[in-house]
CHARMM-style PDB file with segment names, atoms N, HN, CA, C and O in Angstrom:
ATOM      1  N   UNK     1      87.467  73.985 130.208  1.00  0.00      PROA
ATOM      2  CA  UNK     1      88.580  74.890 130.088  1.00  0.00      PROA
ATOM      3  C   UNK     1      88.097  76.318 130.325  1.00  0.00      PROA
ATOM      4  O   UNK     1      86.946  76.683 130.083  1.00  0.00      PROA
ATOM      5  N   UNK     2      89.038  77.081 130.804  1.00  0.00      PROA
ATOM      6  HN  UNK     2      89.973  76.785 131.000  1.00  0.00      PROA
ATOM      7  CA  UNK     2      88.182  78.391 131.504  1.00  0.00      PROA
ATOM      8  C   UNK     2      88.522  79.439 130.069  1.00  0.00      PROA
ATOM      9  O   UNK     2      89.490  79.147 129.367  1.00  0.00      PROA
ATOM     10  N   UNK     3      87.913  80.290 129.821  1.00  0.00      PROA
ATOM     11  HN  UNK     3      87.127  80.528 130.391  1.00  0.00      PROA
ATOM     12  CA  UNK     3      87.876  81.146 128.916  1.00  0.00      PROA
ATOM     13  C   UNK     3      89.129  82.536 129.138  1.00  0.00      PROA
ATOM     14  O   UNK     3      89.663  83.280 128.315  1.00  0.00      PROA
ATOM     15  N   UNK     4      89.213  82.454 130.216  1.00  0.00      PROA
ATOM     16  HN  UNK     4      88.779  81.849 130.884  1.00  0.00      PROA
ATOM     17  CA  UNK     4      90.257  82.987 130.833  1.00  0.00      PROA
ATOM     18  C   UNK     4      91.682  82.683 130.372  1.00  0.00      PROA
ATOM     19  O   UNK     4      92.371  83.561 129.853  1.00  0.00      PROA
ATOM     20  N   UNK     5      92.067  81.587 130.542  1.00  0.00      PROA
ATOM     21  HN  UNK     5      91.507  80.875 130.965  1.00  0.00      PROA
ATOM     22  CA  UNK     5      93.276  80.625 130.568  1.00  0.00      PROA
ATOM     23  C   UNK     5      94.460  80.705 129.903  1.00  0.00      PROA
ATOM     24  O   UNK     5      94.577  80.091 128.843  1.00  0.00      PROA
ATOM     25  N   UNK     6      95.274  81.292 130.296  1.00  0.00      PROA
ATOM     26  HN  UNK     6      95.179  81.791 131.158  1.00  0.00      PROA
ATOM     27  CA  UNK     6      96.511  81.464 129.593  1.00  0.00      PROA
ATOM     28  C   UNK     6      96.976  80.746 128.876  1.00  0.00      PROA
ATOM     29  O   UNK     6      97.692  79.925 129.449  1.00  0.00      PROA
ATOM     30  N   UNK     7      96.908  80.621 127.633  1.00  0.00      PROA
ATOM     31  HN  UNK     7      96.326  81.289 127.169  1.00  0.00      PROA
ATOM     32  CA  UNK     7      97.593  79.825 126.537  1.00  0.00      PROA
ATOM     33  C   UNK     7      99.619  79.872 126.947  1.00  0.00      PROA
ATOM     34  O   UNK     7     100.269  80.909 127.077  1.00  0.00      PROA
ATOM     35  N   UNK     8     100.049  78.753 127.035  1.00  0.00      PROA
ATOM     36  HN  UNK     8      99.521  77.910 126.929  1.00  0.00      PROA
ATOM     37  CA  UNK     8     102.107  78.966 126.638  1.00  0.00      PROA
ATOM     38  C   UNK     8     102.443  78.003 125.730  1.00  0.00      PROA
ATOM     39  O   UNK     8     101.522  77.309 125.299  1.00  0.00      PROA
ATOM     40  N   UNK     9     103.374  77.835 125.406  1.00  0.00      PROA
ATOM     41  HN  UNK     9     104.122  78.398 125.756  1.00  0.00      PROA
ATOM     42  CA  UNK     9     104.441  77.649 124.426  1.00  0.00      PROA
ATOM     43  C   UNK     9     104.156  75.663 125.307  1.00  0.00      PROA
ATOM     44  O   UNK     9     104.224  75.030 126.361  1.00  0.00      PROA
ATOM     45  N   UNK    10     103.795  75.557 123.659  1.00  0.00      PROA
ATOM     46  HN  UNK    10     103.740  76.071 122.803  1.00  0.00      PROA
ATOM     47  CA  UNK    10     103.587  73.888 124.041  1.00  0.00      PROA
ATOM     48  C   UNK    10     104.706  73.287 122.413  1.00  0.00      PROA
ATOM     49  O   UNK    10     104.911  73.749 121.291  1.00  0.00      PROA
ATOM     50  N   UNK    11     105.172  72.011 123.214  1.00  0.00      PROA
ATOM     51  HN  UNK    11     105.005  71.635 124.125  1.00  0.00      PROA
ATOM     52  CA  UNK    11     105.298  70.871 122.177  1.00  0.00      PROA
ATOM     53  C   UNK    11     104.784  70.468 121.198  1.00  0.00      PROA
ATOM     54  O   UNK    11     103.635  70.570 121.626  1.00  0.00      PROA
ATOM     55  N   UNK    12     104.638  70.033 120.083  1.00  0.00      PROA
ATOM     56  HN  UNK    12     105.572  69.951 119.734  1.00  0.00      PROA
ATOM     57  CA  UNK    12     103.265  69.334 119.404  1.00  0.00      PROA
ATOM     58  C   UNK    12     102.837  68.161 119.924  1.00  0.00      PROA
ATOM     59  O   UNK    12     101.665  67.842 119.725  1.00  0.00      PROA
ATOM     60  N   UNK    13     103.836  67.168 120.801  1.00  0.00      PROA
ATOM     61  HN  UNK    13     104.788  67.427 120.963  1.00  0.00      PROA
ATOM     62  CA  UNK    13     104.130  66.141 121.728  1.00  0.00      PROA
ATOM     63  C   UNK    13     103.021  66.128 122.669  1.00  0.00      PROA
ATOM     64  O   UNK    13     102.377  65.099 122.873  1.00  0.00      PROA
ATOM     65  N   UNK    14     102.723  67.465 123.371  1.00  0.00      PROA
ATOM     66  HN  UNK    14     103.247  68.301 123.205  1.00  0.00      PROA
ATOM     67  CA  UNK    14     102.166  67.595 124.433  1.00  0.00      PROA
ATOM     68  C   UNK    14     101.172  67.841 123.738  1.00  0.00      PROA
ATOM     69  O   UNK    14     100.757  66.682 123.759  1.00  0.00      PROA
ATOM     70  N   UNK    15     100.324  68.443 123.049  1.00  0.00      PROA
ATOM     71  HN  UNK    15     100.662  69.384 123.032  1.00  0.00      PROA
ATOM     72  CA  UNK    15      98.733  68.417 121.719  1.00  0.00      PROA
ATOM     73  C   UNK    15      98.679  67.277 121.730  1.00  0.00      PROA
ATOM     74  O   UNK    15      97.698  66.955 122.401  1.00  0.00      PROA
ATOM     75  N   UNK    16      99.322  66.218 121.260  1.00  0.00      PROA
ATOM     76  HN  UNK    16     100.118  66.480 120.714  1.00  0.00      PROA
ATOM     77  CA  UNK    16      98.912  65.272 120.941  1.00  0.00      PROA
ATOM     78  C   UNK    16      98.286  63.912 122.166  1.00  0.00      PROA
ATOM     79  O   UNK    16      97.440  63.023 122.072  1.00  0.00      PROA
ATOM     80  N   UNK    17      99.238  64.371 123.271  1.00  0.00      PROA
ATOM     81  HN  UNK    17      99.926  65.093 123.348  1.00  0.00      PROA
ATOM     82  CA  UNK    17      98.707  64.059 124.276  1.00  0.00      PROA
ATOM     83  C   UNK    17      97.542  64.194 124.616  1.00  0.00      PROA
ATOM     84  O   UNK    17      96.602  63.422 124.425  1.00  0.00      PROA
ATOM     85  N   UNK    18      97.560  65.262 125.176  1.00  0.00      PROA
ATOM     86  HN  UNK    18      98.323  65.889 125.331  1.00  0.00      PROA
ATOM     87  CA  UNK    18      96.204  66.084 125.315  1.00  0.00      PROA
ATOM     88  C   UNK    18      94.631  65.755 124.388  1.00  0.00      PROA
ATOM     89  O   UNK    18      93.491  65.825 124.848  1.00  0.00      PROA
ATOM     90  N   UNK    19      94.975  65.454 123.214  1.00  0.00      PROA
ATOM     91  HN  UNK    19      95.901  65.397 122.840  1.00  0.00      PROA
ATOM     92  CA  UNK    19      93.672  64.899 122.671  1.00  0.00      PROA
ATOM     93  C   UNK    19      93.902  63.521 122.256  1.00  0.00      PROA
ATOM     94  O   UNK    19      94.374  63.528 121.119  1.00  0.00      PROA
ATOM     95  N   UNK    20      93.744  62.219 122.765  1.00  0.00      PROA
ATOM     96  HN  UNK    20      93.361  62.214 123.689  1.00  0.00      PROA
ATOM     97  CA  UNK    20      94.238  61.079 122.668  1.00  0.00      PROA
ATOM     98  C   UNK    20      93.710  61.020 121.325  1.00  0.00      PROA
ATOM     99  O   UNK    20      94.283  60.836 120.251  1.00  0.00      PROA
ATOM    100  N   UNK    21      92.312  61.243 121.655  1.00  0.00      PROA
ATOM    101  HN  UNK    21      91.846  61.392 122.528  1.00  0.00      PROA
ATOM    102  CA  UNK    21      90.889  60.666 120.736  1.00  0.00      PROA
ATOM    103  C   UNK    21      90.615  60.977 119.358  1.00  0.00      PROA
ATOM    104  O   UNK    21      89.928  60.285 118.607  1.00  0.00      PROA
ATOM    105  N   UNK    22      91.343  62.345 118.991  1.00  0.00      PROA
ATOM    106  HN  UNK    22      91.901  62.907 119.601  1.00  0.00      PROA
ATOM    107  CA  UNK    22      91.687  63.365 117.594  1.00  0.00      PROA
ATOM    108  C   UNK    22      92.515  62.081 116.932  1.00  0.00      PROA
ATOM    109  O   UNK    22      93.470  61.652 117.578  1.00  0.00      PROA
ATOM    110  N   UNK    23      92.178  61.455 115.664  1.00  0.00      PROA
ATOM    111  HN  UNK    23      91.402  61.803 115.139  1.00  0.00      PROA
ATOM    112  CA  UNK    23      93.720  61.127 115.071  1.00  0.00      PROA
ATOM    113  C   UNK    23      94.750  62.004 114.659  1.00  0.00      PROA
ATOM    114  O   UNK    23      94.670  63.180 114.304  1.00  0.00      PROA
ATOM    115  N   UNK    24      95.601  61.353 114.745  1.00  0.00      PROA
ATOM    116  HN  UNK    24      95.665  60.397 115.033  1.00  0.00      PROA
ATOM    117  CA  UNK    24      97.264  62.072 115.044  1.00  0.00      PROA
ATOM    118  C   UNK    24      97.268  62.575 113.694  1.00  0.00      PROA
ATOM    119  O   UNK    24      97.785  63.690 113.646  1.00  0.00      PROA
ATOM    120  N   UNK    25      96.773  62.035 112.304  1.00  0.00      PROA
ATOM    121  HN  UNK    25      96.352  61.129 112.343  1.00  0.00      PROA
ATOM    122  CA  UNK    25      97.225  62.451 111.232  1.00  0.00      PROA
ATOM    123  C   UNK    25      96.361  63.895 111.312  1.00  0.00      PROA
ATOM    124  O   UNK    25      96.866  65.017 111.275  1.00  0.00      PROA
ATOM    125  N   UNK    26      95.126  63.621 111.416  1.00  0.00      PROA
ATOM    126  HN  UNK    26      94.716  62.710 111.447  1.00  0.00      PROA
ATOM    127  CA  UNK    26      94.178  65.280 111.735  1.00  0.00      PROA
ATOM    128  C   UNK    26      94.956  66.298 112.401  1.00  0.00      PROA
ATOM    129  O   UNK    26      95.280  67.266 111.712  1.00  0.00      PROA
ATOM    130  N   UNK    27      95.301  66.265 113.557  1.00  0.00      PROA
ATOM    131  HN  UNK    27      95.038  65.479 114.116  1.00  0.00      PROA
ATOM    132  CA  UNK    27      95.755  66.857 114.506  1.00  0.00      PROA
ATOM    133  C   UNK    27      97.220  67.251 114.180  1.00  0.00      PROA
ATOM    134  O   UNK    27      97.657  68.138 114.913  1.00  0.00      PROA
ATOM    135  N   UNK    28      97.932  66.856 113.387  1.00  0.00      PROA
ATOM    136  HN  UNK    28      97.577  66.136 112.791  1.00  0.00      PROA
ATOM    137  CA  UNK    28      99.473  66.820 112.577  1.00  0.00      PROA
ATOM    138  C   UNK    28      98.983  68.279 111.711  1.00  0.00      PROA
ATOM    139  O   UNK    28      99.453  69.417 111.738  1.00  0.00      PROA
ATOM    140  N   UNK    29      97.908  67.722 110.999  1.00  0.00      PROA
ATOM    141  HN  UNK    29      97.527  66.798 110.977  1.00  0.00      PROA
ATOM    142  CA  UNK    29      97.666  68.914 110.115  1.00  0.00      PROA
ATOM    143  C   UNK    29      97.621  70.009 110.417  1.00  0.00      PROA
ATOM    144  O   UNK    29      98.257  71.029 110.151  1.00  0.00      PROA
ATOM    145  N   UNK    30      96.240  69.565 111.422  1.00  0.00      PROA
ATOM    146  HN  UNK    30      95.723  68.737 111.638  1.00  0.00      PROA
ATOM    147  CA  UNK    30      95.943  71.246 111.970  1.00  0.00      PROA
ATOM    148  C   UNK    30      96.658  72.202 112.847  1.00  0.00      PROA
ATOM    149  O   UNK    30      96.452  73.397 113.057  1.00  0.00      PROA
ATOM    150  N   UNK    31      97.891  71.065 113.487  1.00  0.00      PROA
ATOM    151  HN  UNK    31      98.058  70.094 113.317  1.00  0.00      PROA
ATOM    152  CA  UNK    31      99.096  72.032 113.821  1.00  0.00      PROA
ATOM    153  C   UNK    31      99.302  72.766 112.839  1.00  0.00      PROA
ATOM    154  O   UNK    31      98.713  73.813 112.571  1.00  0.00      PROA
ATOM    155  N   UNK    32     100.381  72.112 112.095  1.00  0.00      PROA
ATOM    156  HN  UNK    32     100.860  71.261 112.312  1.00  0.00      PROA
ATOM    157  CA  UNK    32     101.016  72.668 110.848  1.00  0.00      PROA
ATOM    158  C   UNK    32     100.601  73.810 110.402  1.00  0.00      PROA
ATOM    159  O   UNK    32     101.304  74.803 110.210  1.00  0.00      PROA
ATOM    160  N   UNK    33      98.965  73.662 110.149  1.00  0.00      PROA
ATOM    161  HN  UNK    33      98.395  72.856 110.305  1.00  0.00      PROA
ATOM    162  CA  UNK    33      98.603  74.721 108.818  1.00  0.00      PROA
ATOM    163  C   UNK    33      98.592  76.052 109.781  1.00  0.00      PROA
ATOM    164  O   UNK    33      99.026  77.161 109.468  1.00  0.00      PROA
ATOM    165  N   UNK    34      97.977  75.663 111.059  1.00  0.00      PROA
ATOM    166  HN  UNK    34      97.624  74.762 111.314  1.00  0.00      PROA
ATOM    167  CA  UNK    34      97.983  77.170 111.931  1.00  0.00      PROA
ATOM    168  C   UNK    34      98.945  77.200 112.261  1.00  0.00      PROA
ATOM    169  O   UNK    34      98.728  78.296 112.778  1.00  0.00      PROA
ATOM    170  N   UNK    35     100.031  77.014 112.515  1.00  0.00      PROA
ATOM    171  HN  UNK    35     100.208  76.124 112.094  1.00  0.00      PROA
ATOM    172  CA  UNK    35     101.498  77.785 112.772  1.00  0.00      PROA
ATOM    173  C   UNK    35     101.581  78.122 111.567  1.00  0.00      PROA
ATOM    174  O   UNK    35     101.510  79.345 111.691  1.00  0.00      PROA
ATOM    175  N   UNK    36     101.739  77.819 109.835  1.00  0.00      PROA
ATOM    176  HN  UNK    36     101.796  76.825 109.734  1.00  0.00      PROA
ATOM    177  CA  UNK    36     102.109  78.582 109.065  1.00  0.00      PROA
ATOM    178  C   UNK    36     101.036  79.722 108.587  1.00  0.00      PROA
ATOM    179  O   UNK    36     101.254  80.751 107.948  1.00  0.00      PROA
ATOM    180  N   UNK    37      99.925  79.256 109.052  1.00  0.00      PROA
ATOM    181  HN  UNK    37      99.747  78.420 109.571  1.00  0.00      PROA
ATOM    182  CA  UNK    37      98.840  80.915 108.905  1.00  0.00      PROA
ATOM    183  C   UNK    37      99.161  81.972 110.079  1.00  0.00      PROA
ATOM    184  O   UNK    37      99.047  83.155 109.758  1.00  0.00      PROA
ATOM    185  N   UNK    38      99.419  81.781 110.955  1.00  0.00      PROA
ATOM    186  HN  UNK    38      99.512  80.820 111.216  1.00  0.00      PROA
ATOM    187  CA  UNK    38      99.357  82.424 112.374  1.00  0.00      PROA
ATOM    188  C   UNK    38     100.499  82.923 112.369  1.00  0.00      PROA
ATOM    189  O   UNK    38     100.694  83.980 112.969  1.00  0.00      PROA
ATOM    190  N   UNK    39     101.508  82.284 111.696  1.00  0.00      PROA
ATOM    191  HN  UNK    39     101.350  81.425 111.209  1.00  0.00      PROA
ATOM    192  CA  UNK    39     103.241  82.595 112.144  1.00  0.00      PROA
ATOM    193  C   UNK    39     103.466  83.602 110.245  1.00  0.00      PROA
ATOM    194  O   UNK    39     104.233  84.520 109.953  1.00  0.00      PROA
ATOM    195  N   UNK    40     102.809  83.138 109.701  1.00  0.00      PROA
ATOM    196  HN  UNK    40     102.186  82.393 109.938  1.00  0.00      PROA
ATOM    197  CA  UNK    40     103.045  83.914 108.290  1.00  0.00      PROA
ATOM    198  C   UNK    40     104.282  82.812 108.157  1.00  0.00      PROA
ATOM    199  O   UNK    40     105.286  83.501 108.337  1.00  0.00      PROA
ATOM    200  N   UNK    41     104.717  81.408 107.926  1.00  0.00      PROA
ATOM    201  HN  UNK    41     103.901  80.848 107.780  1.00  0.00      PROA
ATOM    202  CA  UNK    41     105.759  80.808 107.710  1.00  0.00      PROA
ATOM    203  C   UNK    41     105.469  80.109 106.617  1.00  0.00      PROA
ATOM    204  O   UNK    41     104.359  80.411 106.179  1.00  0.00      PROA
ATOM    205  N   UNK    42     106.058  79.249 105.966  1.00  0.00      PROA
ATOM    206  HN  UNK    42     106.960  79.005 106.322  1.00  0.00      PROA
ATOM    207  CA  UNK    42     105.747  78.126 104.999  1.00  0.00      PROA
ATOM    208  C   UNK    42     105.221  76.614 105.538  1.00  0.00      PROA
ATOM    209  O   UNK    42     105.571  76.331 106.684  1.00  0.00      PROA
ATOM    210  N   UNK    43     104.469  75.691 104.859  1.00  0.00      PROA
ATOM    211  HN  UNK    43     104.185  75.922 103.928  1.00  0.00      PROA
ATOM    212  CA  UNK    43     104.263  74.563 105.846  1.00  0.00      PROA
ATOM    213  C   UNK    43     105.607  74.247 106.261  1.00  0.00      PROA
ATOM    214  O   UNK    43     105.912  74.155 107.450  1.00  0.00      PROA
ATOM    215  N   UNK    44     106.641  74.032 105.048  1.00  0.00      PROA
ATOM    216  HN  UNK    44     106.393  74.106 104.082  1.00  0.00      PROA
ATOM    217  CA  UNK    44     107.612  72.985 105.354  1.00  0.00      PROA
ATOM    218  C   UNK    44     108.235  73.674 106.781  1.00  0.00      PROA
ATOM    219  O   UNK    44     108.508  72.866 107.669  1.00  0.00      PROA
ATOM    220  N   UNK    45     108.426  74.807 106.998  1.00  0.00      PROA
ATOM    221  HN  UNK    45     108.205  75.463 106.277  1.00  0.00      PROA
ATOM    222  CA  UNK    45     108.883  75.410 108.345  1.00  0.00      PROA
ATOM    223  C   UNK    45     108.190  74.959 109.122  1.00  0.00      PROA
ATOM    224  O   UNK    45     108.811  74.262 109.924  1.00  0.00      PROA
ATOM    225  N   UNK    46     106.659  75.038 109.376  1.00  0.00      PROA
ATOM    226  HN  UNK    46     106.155  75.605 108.724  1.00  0.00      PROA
ATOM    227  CA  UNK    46     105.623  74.776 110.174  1.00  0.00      PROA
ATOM    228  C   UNK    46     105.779  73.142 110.891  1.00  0.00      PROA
ATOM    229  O   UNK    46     105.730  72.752 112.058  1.00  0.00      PROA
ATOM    230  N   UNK    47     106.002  72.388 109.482  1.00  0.00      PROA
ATOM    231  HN  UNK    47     106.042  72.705 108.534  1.00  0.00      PROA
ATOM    232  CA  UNK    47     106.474  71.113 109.928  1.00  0.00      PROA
ATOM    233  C   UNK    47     107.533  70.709 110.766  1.00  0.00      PROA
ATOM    234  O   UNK    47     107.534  69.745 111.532  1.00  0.00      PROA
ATOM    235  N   UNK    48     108.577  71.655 110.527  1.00  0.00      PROA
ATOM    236  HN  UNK    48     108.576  72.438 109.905  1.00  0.00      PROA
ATOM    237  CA  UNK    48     109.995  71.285 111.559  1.00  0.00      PROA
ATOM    238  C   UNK    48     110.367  71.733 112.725  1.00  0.00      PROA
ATOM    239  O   UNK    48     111.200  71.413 113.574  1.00  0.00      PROA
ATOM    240  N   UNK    49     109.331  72.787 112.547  1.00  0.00      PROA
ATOM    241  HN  UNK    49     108.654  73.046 111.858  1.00  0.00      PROA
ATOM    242  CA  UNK    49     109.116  73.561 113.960  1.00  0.00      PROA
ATOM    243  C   UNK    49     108.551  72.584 115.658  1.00  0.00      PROA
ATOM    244  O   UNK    49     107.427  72.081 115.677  1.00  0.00      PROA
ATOM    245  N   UNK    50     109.178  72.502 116.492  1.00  0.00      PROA
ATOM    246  HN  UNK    50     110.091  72.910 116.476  1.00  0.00      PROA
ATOM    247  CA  UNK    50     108.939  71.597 117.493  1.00  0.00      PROA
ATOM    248  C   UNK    50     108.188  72.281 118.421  1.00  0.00      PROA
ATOM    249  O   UNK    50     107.848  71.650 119.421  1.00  0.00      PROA
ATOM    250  N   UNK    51     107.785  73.670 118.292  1.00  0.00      PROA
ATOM    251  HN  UNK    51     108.062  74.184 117.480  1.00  0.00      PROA
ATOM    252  CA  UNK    51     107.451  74.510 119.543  1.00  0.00      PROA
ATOM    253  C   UNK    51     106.175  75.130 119.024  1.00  0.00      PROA
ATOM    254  O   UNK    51     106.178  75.631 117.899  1.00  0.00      PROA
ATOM    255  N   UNK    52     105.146  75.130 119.727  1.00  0.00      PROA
ATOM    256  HN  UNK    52     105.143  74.723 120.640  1.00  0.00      PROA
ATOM    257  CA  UNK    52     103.498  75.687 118.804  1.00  0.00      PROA
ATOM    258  C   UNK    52     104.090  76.903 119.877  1.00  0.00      PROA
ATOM    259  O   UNK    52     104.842  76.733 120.837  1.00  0.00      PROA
ATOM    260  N   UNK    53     103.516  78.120 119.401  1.00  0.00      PROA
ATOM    261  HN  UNK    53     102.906  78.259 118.622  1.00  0.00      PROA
ATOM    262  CA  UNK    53     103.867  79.510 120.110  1.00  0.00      PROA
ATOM    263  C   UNK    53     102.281  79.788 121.007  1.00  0.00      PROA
ATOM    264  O   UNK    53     101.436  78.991 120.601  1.00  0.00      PROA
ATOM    265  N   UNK    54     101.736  80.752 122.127  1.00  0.00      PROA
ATOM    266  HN  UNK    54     102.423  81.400 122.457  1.00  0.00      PROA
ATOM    267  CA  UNK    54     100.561  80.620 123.042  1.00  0.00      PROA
ATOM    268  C   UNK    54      99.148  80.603 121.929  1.00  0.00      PROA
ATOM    269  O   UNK    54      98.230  79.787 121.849  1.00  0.00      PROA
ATOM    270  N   UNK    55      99.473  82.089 121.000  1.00  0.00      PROA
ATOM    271  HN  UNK    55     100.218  82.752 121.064  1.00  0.00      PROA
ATOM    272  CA  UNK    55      98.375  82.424 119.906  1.00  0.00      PROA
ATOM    273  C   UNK    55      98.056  81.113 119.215  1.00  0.00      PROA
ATOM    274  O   UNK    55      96.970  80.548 119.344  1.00  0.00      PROA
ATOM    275  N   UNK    56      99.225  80.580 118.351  1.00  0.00      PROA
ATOM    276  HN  UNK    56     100.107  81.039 118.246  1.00  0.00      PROA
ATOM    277  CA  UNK    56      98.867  79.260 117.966  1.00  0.00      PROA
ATOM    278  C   UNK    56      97.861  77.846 118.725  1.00  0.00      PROA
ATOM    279  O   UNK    56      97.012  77.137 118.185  1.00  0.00      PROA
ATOM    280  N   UNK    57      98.276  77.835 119.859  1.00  0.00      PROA
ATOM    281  HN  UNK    57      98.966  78.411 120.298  1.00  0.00      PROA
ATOM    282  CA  UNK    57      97.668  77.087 120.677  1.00  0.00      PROA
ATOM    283  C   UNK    57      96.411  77.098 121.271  1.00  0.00      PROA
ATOM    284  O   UNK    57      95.815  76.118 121.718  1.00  0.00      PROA
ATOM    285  N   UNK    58      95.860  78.804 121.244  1.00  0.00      PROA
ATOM    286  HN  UNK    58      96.344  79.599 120.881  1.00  0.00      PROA
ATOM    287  CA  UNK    58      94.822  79.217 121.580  1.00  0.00      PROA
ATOM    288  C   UNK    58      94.162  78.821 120.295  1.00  0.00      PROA
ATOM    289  O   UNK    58      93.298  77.988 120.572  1.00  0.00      PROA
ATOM    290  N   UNK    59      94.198  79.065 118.982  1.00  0.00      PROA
ATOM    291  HN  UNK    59      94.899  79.741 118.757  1.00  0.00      PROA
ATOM    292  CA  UNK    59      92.949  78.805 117.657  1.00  0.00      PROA
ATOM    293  C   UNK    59      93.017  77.438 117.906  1.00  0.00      PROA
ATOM    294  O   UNK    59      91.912  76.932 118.101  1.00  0.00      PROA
ATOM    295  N   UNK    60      94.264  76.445 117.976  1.00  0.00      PROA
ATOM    296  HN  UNK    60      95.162  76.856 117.817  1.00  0.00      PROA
ATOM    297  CA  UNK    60      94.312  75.187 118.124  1.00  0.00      PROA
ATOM    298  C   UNK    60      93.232  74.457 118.744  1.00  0.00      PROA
ATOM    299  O   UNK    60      92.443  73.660 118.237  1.00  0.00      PROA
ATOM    300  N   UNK    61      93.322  74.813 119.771  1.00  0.00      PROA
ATOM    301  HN  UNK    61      93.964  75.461 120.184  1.00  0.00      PROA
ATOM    302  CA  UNK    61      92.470  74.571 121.305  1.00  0.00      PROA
ATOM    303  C   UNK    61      90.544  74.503 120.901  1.00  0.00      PROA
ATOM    304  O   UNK    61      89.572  73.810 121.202  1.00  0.00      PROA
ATOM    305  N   UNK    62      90.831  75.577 120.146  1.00  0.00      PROA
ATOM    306  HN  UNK    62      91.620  76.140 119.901  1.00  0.00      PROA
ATOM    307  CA  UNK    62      89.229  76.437 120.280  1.00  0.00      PROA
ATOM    308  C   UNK    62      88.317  75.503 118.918  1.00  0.00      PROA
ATOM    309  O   UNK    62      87.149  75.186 118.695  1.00  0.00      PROA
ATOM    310  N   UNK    63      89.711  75.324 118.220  1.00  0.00      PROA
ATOM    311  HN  UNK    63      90.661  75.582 118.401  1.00  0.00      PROA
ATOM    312  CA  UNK    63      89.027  74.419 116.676  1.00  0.00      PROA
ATOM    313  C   UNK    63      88.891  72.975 117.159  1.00  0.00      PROA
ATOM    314  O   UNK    63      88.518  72.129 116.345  1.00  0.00      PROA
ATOM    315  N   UNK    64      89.218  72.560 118.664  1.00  0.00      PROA
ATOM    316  HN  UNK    64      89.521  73.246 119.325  1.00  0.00      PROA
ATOM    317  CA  UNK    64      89.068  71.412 118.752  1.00  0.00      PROA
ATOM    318  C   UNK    64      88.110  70.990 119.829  1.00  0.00      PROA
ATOM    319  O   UNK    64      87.791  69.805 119.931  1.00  0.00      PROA
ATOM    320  N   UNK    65      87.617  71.952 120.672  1.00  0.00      PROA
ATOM    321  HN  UNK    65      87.876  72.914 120.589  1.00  0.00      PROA
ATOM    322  CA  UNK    65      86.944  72.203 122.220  1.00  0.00      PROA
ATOM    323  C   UNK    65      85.595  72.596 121.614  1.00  0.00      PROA
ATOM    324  OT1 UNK    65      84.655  72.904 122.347  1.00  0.00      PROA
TER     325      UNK     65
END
């Protein structure tokens, strides 16, 4: 992945794709908790939220690469 690389507005659908090999329950989490640290939200928001925002996706990415 280039260091460069524009992070956008992903699914959690499409994360989960993307790392087959992560279990889903891990990867559930570590959505969650960084959209509600990153977004300043509550989990339960974090949870219902369908859309990870670019920033989110970028710590996402980096905690898993």
């Amino acid at each position: 992945m280039n260091m460069k690389e524009e992070y956008t507005y992903k699914r959690k659908q499409e994360i989960f794709k993307e790392f087959p090999k992560v279990p889903e329950k891990f990867l559930r989490n570590l959505i969650n908790e960084t959209i509600s640290t990153v977004s300043g939200v509550s989990l339960k928001e974090a949870k219902d939220r369908k859309v990870v925002f670019p920033k989110e996706v970028e710590i996402i990415y980096k905690e898993l690469i």
